[in-house]
C-alpha positions in Angstrom: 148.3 86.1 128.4 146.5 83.1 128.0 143.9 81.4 130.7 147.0 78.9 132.1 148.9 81.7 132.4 147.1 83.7 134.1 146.0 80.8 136.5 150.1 80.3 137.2 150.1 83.6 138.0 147.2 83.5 140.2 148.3 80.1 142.0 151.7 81.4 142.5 150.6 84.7 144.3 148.2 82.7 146.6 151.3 80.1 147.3 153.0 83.7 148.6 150.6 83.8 151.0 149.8 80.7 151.9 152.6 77.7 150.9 150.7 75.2 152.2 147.8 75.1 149.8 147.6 71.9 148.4 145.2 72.8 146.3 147.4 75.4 145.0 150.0 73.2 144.6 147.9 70.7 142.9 146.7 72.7 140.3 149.7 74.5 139.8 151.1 70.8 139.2 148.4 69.9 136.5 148.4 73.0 134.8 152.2 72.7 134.0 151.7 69.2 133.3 149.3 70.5 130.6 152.1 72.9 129.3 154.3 69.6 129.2 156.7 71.7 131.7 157.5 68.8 133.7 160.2 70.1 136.0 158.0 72.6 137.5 155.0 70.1 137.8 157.4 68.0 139.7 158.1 70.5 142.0 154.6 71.4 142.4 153.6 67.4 143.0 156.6 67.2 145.6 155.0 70.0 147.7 151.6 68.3 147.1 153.0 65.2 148.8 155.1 66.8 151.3 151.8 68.6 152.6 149.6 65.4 152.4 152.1 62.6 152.9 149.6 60.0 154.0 147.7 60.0 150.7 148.0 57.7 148.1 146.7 59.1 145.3 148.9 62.2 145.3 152.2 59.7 146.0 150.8 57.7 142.6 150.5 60.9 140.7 154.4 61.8 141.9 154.9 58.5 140.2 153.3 59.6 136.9 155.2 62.6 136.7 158.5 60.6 137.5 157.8 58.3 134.8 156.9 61.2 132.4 160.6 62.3 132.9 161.9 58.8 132.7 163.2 58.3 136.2 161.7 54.5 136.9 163.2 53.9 140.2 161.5 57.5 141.8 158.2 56.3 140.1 158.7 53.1 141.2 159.9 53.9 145.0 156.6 56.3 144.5 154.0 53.4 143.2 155.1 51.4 146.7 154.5 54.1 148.6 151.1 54.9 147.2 150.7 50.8 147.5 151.8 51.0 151.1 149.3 53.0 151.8 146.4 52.1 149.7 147.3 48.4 148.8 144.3 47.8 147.1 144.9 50.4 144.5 144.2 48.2 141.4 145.8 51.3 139.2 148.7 52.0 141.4 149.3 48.1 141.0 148.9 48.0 137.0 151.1 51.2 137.1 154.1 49.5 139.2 153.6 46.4 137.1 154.5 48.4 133.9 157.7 50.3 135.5 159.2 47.2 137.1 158.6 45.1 133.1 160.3 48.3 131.7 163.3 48.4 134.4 163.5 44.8 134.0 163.2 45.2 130.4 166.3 47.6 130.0 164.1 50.3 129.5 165.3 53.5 131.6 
């Protein structure tokens, strides 16, 4: 077992006892980004902003993953959320810029 898999297995036995870790979530998120296993780092980001709905940075991070997958309108819906929230966000901006050029552009 390598070091990301044992930290899955250790994230996903503290989620059993408490689900609403974020941090748990979180890494749990990042790690199976790092494994390129973005389904389940979806899942994991969706709980992340489901716990902590009124931040920004995890609703831009949503976004990333979204756009890793190649769904534009969820990243996009989830850039104007982080905006809505934090609209001074120069990266959330630059990062909504670039999905609505690429929807616009044809790009999916």
């Amino acid at each position: 077992m390598n070091n990301r898999e044992g930290a899955i297995t250790v994230y996903q036995k503290l989620l059993k006892f408490n689900p609403a870790s974020v941090e748990a979530h979180r890494n749990l998120s990042n790690i199976y980004l790092m494994e390129q296993r973005y389904p389940e780092a979806l899942a994991e980001q969706r709980d992340v902003v489901r716990l902590k709905p009124q931040d920004a940075s995890e609703h831009n991070n949503l976004g990333n993953l979204f756009y890793r997958i190649h769904d534009l309108d969820n990243a996009i819906n989830e850039y104007q959320e982080a905006l809505r929230l934090d609209p001074n966000n120069v990266g959330t901006q630059r990062n909504l810029n670039a999905m609505l050029q690429m929807k616009a552009s044809g790009i999916r």
